[in-house]
ZAMARGU-4260 file (C-alpha; in steps of 0.2 Angstrom, whole numbers, plus 5000, padded with zeros to 4 digits):
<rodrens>
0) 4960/4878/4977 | 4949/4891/4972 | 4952/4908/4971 | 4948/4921/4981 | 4936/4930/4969
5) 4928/4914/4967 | 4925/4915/4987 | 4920/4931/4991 | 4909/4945/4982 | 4924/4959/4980
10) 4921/4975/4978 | 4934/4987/4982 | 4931/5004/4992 | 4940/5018/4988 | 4955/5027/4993
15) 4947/5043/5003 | 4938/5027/5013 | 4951/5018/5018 | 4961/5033/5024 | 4948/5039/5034
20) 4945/5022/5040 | 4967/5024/5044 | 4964/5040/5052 | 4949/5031/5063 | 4961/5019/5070
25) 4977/5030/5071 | 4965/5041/5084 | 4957/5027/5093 | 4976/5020/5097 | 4980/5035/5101
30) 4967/5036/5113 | 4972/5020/5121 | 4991/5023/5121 | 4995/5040/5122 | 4999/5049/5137
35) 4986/5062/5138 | 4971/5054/5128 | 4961/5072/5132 | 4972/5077/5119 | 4967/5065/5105
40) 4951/5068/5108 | 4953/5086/5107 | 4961/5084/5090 | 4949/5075/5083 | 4936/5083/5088
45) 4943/5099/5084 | 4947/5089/5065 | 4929/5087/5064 | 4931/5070/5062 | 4924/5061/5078
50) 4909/5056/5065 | 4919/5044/5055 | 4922/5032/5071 | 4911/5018/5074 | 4900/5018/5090
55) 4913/5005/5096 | 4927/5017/5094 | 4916/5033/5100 | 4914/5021/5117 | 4932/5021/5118
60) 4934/5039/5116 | 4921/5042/5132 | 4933/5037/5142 | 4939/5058/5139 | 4927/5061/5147
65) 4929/5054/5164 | 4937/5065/5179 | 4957/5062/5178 | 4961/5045/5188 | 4945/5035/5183
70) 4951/5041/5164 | 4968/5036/5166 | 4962/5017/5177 | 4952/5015/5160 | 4963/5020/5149
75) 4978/5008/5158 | 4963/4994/5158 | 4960/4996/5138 | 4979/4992/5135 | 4976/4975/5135
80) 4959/4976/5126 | 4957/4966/5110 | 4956/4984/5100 | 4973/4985/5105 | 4976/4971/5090
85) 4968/4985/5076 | 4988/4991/5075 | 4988/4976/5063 | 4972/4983/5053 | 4980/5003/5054
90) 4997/4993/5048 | 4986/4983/5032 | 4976/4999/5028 | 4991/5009/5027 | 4998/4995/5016
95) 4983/4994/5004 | 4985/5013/5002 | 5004/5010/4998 | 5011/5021/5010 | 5022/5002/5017
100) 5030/4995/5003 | 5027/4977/5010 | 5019/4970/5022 | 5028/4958/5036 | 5027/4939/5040
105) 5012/4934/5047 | 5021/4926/5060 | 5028/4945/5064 | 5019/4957/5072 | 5018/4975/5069
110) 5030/4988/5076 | 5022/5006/5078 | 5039/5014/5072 | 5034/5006/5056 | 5018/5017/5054
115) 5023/5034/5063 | 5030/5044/5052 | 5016/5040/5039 | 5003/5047/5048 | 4998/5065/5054
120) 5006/5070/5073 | 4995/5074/5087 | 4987/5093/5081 | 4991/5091/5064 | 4977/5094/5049
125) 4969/5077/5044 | 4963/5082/5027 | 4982/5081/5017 | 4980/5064/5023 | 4965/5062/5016
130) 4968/5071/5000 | 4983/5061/4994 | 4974/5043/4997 | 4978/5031/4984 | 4975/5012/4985
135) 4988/5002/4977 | 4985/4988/4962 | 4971/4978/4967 | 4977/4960/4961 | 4992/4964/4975
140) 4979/4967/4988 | 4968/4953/4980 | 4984/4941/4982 | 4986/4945/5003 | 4967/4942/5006
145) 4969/4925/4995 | 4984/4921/5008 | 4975/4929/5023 | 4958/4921/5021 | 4963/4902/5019
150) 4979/4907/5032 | 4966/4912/5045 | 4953/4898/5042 | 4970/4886/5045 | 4977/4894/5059
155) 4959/4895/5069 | 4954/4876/5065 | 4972/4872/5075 | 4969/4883/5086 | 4952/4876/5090
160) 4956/4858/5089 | 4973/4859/5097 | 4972/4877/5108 | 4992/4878/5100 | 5001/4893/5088
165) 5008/4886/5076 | 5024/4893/5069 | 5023/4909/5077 | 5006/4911/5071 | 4994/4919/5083
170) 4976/4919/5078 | 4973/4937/5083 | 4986/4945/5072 | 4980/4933/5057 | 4964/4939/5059
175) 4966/4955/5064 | 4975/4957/5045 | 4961/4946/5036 | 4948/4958/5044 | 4956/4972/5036
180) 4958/4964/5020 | 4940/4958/5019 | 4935/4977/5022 | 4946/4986/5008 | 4941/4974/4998
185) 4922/4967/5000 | 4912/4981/5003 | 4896/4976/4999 | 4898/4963/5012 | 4909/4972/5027
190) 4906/4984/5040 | 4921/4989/5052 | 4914/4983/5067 | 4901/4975/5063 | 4906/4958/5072
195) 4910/4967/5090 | 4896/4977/5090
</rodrens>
């Protein structure tokens, strides 16, 4: 089998990127899940930060916007959106930067009370965050997106040809983790969501 730098064109971003990109998806989350997404949106917004969000994630965001019920109706409908599976690329990135020691069985899927305490509360500063971004040793991130890559192309022919999981394997959190990985580590090549857009 080859290996994975045989595969893809890697070029690794660097650590201020991928916490921004953390941040990114710690706010849009929050958006979706938190009880008052006003609030979100008034942080980041107040963080200067609402232009590191893709235009996907600026959508999502818009939903502030609307009067009270229609907000809330939206936000209640986003919950079982397919972004709700970015926990899994928030729970990579933070990984990749080495603020998770290890990452969990693919067959596992991400707990928030994993990630809380890693990241900045509602109304605190953003920049300490991004000031301390480190990426961990790049052959241990090259060795997940070996895994990840030819676990996702498996896990996706099954799923195709039989429309089955296999061993606890669901083809969103697979991919969901191999996305992330492609994007720290294949930047020539990745935009965040450049496939949904």
């Amino acid at each position: 089998m080859p290996g994975i730098e045989e595969i893809l064109p890697i070029q690794f971003r660097n650590p201020v990127e991928l916490a921004k990109r953390t941040l990114a998806l710690h706010a849009l989350l929050g958006v979706i899940f938190h009880p008052n997404p006003k609030e979100i949106s008034e942080w980041i917004r107040a963080e200067h930060f609402l232009h590191e969000l893709t235009e996907r994630e600026k959508w999502v965001f818009s939903l502030t916007e609307l009067p009270e019920e229609d907000m809330l109706w939206k936000q209640a409908a986003m919950q079982s959106n397919l972004l709700t599976w970015r926990a899994e690329s928030l729970y990579v990135l933070l990984w990749a930067s080495g603020d998770i020691s290890s990452l969990l069985e693919p067959s596992e899927r991400m707990d928030g009370s994993l990630v809380a305490d890693r990241l900045p509360a509602l109304g605190e500063p953003l920049q300490p965050f991004i000031r301390k971004a480190e990426l961990r040793p790049r052959q241990e991130i090259l060795a997940e997106l070996h895994y990840y890559f030819f676990l996702n192309h498996f896990v996706e022919n099954i799923y195709e040809q039989c429309g089955e999981i296999v061993d606890g394997l669901d083809p969103l959190l697979v991919a969901e983790r191999c996305h992330a990985l492609h994007w720290i580590s294949c930047a020539g090549q990745s935009e965040w969501d450049a496939d949904q857009e």
